[in-house]
mmJSON file of the N, C-alpha and C atoms, coordinates in Angstrom:
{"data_MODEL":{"atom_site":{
"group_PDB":["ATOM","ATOM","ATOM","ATOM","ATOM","ATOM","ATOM","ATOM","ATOM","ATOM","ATOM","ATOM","ATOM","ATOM","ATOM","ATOM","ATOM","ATOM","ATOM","ATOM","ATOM","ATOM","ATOM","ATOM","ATOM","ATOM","ATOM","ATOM","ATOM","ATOM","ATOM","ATOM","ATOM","ATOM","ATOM","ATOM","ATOM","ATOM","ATOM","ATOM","ATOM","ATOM","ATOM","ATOM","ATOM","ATOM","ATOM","ATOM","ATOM","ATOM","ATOM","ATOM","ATOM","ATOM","ATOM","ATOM","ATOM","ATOM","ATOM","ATOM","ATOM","ATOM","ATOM","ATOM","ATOM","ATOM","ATOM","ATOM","ATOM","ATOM","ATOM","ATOM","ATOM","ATOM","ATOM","ATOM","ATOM","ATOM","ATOM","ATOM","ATOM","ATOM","ATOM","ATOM","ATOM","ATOM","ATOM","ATOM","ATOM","ATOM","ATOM","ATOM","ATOM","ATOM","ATOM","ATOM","ATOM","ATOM","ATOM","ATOM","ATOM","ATOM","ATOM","ATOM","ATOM","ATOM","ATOM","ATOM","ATOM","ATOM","ATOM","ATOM","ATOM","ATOM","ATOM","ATOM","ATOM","ATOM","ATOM","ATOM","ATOM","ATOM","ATOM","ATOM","ATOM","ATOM","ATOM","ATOM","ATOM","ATOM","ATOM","ATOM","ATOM","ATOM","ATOM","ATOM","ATOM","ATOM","ATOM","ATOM","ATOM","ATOM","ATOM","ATOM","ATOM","ATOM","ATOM","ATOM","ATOM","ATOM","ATOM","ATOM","ATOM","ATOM","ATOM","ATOM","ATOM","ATOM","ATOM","ATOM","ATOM","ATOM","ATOM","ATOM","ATOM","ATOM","ATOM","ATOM","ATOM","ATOM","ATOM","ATOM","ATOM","ATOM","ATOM","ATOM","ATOM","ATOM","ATOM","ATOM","ATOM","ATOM","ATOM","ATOM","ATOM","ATOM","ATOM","ATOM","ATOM","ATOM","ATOM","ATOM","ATOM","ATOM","ATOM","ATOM","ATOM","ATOM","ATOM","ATOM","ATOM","ATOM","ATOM","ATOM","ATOM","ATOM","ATOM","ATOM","ATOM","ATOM","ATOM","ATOM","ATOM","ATOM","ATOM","ATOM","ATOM","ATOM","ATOM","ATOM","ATOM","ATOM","ATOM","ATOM","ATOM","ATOM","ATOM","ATOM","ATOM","ATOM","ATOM"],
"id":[1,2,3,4,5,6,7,8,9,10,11,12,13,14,15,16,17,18,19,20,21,22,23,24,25,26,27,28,29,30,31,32,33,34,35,36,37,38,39,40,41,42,43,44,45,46,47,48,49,50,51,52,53,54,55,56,57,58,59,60,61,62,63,64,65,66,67,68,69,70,71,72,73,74,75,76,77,78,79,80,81,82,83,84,85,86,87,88,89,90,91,92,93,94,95,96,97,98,99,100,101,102,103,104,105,106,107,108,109,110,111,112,113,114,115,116,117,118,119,120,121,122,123,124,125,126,127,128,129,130,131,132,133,134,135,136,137,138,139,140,141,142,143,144,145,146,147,148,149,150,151,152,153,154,155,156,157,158,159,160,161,162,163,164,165,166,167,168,169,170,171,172,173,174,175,176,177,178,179,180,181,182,183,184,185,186,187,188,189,190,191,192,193,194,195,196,197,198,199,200,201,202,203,204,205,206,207,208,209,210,211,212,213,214,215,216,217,218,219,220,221,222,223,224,225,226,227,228,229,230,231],
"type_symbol":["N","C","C","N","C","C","N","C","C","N","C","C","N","C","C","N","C","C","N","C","C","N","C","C","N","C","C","N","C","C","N","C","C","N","C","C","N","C","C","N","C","C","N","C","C","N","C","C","N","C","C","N","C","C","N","C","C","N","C","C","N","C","C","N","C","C","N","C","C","N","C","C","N","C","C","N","C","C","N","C","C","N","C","C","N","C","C","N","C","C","N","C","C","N","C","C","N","C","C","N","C","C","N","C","C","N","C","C","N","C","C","N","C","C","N","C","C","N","C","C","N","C","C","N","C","C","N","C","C","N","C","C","N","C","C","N","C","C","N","C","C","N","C","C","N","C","C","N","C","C","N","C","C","N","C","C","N","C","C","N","C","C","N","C","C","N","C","C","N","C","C","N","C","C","N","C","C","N","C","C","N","C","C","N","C","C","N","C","C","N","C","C","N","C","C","N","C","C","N","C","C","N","C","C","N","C","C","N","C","C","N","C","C","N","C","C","N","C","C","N","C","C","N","C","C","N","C","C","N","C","C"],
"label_atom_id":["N","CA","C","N","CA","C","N","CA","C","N","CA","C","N","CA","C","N","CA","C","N","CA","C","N","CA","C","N","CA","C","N","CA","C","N","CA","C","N","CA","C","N","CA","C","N","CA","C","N","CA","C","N","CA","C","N","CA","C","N","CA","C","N","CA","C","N","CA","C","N","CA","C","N","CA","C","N","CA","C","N","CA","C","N","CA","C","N","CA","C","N","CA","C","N","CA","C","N","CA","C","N","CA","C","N","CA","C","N","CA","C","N","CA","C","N","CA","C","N","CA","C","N","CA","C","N","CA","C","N","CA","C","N","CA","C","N","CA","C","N","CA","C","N","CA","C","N","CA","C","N","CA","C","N","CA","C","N","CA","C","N","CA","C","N","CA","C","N","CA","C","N","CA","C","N","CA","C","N","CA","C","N","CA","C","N","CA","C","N","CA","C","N","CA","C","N","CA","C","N","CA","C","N","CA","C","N","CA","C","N","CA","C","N","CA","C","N","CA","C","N","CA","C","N","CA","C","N","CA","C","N","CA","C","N","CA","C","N","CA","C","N","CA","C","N","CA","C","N","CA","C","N","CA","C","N","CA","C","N","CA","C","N","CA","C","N","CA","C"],
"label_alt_id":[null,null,null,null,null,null,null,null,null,null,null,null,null,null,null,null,null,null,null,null,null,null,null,null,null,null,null,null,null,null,null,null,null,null,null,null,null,null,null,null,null,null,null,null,null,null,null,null,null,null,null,null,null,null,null,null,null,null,null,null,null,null,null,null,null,null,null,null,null,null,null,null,null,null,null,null,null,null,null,null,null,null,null,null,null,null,null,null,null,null,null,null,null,null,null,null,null,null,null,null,null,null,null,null,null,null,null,null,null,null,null,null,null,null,null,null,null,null,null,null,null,null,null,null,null,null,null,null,null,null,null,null,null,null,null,null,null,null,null,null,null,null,null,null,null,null,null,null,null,null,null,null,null,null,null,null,null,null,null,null,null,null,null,null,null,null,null,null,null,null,null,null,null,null,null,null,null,null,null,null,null,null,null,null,null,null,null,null,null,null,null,null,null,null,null,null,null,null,null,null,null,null,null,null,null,null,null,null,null,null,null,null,null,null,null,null,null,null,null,null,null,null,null,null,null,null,null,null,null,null,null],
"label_comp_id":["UNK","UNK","UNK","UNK","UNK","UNK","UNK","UNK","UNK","UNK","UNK","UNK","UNK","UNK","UNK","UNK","UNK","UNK","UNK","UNK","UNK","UNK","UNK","UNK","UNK","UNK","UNK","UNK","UNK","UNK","UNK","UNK","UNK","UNK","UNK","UNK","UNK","UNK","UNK","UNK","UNK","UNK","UNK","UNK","UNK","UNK","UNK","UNK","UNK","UNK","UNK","UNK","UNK","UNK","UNK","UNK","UNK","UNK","UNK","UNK","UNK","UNK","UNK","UNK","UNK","UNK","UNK","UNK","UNK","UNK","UNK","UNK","UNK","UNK","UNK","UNK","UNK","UNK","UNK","UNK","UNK","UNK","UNK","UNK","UNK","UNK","UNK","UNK","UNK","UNK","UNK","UNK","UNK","UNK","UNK","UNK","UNK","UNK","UNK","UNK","UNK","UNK","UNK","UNK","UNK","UNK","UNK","UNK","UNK","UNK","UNK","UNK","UNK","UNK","UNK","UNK","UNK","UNK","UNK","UNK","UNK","UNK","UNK","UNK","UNK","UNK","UNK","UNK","UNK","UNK","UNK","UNK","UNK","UNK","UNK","UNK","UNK","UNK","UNK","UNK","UNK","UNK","UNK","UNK","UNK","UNK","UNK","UNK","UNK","UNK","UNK","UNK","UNK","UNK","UNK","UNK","UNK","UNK","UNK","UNK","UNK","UNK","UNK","UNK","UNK","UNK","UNK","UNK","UNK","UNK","UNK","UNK","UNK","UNK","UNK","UNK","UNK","UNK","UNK","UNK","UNK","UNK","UNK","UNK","UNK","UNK","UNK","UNK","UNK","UNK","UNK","UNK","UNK","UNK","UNK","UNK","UNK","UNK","UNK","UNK","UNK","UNK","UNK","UNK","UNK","UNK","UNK","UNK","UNK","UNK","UNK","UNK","UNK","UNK","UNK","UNK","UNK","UNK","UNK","UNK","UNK","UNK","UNK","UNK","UNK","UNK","UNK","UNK","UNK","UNK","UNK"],
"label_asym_id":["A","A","A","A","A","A","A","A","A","A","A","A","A","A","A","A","A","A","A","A","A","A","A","A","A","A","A","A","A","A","A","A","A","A","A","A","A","A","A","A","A","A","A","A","A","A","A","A","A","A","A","A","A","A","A","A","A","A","A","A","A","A","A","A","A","A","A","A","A","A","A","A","A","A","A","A","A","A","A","A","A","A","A","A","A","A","A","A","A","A","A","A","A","A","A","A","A","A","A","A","A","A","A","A","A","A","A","A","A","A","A","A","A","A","A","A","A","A","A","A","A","A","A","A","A","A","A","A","A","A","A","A","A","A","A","A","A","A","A","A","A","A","A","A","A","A","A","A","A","A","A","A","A","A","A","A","A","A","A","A","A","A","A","A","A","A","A","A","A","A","A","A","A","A","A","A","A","A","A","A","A","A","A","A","A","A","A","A","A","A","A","A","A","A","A","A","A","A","A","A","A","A","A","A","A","A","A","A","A","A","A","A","A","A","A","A","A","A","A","A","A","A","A","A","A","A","A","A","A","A","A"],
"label_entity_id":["1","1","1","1","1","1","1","1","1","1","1","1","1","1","1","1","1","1","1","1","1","1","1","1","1","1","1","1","1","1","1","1","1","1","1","1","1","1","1","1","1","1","1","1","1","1","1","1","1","1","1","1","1","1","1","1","1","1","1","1","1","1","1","1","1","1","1","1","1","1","1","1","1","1","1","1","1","1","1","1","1","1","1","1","1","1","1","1","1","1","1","1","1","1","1","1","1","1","1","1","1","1","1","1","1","1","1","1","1","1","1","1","1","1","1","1","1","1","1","1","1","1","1","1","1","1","1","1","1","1","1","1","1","1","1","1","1","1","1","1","1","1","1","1","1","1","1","1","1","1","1","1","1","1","1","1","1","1","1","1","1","1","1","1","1","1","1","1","1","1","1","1","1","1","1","1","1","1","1","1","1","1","1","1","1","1","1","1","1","1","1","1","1","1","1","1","1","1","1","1","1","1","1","1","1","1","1","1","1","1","1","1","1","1","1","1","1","1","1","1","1","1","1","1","1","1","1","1","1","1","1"],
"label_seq_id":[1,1,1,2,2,2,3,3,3,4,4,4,5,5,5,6,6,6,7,7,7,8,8,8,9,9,9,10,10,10,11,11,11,12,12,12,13,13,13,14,14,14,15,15,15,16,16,16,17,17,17,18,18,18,19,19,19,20,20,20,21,21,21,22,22,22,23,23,23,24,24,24,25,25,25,26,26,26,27,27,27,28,28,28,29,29,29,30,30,30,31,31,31,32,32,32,33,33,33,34,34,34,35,35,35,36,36,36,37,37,37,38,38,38,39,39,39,40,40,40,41,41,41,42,42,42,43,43,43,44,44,44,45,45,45,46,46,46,47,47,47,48,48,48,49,49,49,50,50,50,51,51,51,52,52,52,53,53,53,54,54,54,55,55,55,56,56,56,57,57,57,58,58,58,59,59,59,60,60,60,61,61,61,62,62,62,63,63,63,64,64,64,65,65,65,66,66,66,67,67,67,68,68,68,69,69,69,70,70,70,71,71,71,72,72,72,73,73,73,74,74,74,75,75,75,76,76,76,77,77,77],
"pdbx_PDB_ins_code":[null,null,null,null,null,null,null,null,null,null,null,null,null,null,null,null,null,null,null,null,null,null,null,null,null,null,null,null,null,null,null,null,null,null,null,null,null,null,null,null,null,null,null,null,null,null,null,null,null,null,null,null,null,null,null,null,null,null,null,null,null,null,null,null,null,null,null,null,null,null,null,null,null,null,null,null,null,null,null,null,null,null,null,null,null,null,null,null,null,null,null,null,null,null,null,null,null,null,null,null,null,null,null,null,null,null,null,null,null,null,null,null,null,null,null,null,null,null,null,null,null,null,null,null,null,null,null,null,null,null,null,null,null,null,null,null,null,null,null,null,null,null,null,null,null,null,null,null,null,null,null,null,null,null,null,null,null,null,null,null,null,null,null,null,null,null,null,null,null,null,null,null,null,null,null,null,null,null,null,null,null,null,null,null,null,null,null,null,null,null,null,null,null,null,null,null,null,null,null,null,null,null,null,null,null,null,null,null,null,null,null,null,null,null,null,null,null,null,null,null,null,null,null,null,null,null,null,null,null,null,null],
"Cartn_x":[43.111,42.711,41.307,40.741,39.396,39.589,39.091,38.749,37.669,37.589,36.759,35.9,34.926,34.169,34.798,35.502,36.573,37.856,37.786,38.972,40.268,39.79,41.351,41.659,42.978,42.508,42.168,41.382,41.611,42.477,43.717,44.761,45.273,45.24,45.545,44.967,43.918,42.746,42.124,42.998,42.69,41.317,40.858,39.655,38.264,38.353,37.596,36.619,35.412,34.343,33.479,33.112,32.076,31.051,30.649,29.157,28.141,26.936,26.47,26.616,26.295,26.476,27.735,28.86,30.057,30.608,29.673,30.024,29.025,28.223,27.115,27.639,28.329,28.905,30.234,30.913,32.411,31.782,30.712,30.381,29.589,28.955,28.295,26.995,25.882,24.503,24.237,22.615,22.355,22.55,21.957,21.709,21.138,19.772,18.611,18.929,19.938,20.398,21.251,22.659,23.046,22.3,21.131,19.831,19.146,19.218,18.512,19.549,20.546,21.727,21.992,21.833,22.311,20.935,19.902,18.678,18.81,19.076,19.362,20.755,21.398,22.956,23.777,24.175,24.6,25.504,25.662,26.499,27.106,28.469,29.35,28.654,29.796,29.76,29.501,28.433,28.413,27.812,28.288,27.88,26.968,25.712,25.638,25.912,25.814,26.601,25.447,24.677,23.53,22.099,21.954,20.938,21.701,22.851,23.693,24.593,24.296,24.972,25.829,27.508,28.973,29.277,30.375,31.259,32.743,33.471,35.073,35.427,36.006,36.943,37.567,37.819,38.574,37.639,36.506,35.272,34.566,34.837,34.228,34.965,36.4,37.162,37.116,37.021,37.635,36.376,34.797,33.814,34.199,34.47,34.501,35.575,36.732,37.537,37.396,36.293,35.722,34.497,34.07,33.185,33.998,35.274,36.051,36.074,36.539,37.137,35.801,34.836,33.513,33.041,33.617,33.169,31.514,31.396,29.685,28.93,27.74,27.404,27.229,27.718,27.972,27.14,27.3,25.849,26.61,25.648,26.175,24.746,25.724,24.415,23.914],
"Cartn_y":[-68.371,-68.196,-68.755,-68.169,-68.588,-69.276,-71.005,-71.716,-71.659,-71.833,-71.311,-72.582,-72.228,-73.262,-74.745,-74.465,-75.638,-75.586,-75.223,-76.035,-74.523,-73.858,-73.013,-71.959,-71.731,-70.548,-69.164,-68.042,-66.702,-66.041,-66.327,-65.405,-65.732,-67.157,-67.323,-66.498,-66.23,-65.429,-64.332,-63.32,-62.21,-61.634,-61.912,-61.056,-62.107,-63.165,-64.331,-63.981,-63.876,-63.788,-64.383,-64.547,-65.52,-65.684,-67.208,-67.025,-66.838,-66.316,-66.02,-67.431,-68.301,-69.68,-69.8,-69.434,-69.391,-68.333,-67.138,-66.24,-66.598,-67.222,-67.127,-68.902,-69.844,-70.676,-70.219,-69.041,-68.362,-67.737,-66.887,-66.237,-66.95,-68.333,-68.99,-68.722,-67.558,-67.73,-68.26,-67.781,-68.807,-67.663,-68.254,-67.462,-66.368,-66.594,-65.505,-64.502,-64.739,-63.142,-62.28,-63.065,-62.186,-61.101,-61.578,-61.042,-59.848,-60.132,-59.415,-58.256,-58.667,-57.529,-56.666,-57.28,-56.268,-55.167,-55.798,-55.377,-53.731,-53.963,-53.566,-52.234,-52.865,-52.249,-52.364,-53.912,-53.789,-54.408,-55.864,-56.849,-56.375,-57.705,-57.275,-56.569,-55.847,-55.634,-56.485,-56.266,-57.144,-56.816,-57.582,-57.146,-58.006,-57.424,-58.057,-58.655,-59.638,-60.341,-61.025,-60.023,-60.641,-60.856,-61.842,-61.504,-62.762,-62.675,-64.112,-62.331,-62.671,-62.242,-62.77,-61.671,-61.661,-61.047,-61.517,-60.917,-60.728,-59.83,-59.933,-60.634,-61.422,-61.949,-60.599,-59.918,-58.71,-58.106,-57.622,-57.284,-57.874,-58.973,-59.923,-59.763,-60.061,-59.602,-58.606,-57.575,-56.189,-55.616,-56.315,-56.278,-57.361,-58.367,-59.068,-58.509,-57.465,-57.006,-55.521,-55.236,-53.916,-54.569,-55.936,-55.963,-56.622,-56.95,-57.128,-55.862,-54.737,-53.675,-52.916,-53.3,-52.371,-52.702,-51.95,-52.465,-52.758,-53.393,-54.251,-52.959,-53.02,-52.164,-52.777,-51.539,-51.854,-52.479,-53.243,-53.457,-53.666,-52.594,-52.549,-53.624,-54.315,-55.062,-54.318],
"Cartn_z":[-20.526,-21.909,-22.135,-22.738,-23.446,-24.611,-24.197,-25.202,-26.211,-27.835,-28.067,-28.807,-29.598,-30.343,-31.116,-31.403,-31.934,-30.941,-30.048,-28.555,-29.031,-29.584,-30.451,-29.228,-28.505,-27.805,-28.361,-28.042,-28.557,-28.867,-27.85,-28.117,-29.296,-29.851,-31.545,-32.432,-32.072,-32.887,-32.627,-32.537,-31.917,-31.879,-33.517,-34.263,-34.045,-33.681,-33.674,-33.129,-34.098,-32.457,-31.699,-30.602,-29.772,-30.199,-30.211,-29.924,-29.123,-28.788,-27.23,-26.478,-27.314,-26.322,-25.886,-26.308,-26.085,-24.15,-24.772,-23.626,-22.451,-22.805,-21.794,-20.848,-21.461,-20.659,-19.911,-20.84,-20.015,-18.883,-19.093,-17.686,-16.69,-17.438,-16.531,-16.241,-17.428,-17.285,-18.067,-18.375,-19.583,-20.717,-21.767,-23.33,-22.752,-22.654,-22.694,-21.169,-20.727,-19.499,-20.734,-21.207,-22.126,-22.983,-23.707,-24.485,-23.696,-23.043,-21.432,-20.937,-21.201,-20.8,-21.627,-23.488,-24.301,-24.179,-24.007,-24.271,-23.341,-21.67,-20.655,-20.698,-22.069,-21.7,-20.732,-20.172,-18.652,-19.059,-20.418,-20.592,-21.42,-21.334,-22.588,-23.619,-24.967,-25.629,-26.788,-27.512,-28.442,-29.942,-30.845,-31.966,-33.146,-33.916,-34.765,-35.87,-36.287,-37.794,-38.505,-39.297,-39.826,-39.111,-38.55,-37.267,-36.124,-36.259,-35.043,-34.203,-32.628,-32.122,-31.487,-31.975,-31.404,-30.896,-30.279,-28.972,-29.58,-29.387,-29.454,-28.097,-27.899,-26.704,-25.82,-26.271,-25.608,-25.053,-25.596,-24.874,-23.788,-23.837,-22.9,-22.006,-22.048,-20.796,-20.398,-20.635,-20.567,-19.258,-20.294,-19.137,-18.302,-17.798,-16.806,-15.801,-16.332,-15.714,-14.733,-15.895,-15.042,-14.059,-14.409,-12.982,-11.662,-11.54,-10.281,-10.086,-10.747,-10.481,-9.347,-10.031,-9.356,-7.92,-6.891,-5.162,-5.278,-4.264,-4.582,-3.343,-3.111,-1.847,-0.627,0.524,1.688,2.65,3.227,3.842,5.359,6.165,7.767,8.374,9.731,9.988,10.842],
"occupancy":[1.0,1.0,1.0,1.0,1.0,1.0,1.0,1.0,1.0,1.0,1.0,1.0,1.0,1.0,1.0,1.0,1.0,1.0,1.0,1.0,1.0,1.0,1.0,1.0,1.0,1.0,1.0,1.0,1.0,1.0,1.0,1.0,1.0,1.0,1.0,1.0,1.0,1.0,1.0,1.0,1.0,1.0,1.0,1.0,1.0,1.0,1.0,1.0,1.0,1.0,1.0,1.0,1.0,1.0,1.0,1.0,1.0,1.0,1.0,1.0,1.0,1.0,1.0,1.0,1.0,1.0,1.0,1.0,1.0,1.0,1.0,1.0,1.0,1.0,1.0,1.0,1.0,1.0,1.0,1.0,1.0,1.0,1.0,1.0,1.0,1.0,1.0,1.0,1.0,1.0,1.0,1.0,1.0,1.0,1.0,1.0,1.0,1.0,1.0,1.0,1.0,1.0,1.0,1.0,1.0,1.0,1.0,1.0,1.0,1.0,1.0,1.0,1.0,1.0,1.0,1.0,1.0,1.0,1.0,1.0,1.0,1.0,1.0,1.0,1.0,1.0,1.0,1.0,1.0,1.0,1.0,1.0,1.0,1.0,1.0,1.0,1.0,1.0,1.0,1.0,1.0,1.0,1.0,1.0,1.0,1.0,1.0,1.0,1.0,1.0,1.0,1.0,1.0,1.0,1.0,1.0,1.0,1.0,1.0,1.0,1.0,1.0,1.0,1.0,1.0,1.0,1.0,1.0,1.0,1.0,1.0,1.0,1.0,1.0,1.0,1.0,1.0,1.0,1.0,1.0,1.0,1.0,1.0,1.0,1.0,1.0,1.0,1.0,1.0,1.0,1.0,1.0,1.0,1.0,1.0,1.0,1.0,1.0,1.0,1.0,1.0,1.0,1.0,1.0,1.0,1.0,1.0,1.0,1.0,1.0,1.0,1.0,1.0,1.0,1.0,1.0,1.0,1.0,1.0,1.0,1.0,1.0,1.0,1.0,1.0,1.0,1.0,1.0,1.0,1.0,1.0],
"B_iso_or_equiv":[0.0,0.0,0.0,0.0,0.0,0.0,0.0,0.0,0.0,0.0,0.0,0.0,0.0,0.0,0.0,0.0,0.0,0.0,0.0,0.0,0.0,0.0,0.0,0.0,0.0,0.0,0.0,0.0,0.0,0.0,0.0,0.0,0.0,0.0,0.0,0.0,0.0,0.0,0.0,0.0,0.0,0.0,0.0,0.0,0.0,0.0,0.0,0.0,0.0,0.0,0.0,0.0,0.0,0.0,0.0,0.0,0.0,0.0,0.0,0.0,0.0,0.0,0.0,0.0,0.0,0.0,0.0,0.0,0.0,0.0,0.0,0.0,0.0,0.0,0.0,0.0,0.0,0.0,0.0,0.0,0.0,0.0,0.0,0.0,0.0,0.0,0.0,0.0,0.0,0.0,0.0,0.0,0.0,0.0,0.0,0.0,0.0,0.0,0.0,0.0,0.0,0.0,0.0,0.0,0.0,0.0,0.0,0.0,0.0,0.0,0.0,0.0,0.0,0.0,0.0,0.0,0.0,0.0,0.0,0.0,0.0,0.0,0.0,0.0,0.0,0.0,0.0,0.0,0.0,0.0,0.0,0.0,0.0,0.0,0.0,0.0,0.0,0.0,0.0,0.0,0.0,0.0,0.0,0.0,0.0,0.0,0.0,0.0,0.0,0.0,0.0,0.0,0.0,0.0,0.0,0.0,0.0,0.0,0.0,0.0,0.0,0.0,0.0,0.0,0.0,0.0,0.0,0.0,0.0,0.0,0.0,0.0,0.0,0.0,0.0,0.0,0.0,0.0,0.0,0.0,0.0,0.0,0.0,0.0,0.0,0.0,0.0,0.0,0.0,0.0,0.0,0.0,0.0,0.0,0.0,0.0,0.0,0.0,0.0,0.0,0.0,0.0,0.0,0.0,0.0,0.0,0.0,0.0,0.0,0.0,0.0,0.0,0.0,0.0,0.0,0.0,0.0,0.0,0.0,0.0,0.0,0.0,0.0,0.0,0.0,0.0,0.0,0.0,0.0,0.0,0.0],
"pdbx_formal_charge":[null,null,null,null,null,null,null,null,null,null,null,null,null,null,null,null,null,null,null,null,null,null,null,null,null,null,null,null,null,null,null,null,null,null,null,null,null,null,null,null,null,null,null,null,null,null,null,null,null,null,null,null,null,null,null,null,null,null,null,null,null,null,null,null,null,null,null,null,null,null,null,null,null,null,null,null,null,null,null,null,null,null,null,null,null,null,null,null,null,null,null,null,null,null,null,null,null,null,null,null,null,null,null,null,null,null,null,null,null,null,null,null,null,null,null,null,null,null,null,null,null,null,null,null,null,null,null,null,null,null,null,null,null,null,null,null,null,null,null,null,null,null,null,null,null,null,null,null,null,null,null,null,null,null,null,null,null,null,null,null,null,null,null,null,null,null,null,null,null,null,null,null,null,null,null,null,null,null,null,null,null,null,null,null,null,null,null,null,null,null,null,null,null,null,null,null,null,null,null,null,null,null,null,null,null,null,null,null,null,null,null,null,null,null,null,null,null,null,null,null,null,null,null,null,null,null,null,null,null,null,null],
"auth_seq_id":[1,1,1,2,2,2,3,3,3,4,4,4,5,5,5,6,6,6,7,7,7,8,8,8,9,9,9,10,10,10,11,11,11,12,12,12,13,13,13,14,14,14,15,15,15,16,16,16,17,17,17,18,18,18,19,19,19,20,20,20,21,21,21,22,22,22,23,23,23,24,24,24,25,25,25,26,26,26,27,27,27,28,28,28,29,29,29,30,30,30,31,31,31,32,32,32,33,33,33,34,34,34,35,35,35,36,36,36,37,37,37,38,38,38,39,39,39,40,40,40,41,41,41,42,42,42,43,43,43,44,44,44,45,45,45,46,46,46,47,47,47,48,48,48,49,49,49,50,50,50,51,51,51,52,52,52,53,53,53,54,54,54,55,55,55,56,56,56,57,57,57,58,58,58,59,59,59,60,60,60,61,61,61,62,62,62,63,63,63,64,64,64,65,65,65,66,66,66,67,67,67,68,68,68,69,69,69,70,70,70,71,71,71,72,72,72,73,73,73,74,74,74,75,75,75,76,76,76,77,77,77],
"auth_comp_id":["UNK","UNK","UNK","UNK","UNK","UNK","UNK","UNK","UNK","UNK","UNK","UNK","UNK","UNK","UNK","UNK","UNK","UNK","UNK","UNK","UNK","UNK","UNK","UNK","UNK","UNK","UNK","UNK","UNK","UNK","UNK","UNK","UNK","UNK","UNK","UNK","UNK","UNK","UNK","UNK","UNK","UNK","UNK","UNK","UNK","UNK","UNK","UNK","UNK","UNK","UNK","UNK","UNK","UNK","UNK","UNK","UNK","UNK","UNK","UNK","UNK","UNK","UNK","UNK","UNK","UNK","UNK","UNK","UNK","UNK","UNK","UNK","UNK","UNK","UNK","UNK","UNK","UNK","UNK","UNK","UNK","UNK","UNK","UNK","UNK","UNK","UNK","UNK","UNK","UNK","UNK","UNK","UNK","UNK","UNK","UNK","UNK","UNK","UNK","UNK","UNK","UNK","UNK","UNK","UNK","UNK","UNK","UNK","UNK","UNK","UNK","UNK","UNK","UNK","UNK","UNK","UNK","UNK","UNK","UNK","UNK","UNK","UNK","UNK","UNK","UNK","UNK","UNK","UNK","UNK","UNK","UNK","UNK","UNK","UNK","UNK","UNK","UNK","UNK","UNK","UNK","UNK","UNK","UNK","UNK","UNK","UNK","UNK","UNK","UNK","UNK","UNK","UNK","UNK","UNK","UNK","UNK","UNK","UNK","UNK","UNK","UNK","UNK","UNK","UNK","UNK","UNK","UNK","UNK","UNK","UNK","UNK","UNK","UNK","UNK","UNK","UNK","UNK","UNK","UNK","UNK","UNK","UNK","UNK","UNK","UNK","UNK","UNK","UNK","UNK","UNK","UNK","UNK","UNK","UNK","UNK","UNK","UNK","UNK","UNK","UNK","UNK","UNK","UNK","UNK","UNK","UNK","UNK","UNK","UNK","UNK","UNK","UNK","UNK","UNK","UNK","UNK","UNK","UNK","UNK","UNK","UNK","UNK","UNK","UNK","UNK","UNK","UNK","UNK","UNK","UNK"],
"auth_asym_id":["A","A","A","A","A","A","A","A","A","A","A","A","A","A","A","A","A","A","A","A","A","A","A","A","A","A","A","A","A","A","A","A","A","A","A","A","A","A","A","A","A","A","A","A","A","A","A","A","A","A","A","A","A","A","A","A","A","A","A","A","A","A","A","A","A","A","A","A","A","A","A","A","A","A","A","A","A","A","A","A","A","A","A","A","A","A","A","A","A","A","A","A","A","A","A","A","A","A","A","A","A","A","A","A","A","A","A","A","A","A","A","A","A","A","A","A","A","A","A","A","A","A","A","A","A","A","A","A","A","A","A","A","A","A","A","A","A","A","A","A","A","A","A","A","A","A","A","A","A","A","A","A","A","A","A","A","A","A","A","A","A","A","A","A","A","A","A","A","A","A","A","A","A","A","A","A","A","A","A","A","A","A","A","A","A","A","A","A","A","A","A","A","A","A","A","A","A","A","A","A","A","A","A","A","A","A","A","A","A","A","A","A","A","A","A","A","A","A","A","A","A","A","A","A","A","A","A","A","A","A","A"],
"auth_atom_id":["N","CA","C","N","CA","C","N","CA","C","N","CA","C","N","CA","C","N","CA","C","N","CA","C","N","CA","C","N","CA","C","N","CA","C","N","CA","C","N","CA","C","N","CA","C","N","CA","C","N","CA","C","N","CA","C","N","CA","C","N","CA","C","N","CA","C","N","CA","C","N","CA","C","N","CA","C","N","CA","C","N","CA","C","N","CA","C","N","CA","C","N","CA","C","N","CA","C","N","CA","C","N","CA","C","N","CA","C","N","CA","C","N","CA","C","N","CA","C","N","CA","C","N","CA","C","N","CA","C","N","CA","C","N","CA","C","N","CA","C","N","CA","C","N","CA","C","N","CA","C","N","CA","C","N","CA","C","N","CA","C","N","CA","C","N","CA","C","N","CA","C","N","CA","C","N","CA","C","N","CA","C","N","CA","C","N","CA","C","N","CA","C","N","CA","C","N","CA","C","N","CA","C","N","CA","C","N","CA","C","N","CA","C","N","CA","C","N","CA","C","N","CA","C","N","CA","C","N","CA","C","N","CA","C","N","CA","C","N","CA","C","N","CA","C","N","CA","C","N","CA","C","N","CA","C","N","CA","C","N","CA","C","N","CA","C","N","CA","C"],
"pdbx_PDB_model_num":[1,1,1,1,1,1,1,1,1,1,1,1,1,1,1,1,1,1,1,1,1,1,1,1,1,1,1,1,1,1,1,1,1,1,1,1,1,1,1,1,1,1,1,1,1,1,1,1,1,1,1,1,1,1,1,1,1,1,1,1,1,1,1,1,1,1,1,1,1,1,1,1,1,1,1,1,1,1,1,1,1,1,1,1,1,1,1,1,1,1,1,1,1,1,1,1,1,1,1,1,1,1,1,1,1,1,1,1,1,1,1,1,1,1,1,1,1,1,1,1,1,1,1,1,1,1,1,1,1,1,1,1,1,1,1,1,1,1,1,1,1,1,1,1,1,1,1,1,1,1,1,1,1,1,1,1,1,1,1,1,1,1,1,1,1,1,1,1,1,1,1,1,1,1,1,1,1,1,1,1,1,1,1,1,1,1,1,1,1,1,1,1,1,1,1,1,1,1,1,1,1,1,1,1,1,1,1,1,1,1,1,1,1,1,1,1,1,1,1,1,1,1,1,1,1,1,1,1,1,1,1]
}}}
């Protein structure tokens, strides 16, 4: 489960949404790759709320689930 800004898990809170500082310590880069990704279209899904960007939790997984899913490339030596 993803802990969130106040320790709450998500699954309590279905609709709750991340903050980039939030997703960017779950995935383990910094802020400014996330920024770089939406920019790119490569990262989660995310949405604006005014000018603060959010994440749904489900989105976040859903991409972290499709990047196990994705074989990496082959490399023959």
């Amino acid at each position: 489960m993803v802990r969130g800004r106040e320790g709450l898990e998500t699954s309590l809170m279905p609709h709750r949404l991340l903050w980039a500082e939030e997703v960017a310590m779950i995935l383990g880069v910094p802020v400014k790759t996330l920024y770089q990704w939406r920019y790119k279209g490569v990262g989660p899904a995310g949405m604006r709320v005014g000018r603060h960007l959010r994440y749904r939790a489900a989105d976040v997984e859903l991409w972290i689930d499709g990047r196990v899913a994705e074989p990496g490339p082959r490399r023959f030596a």
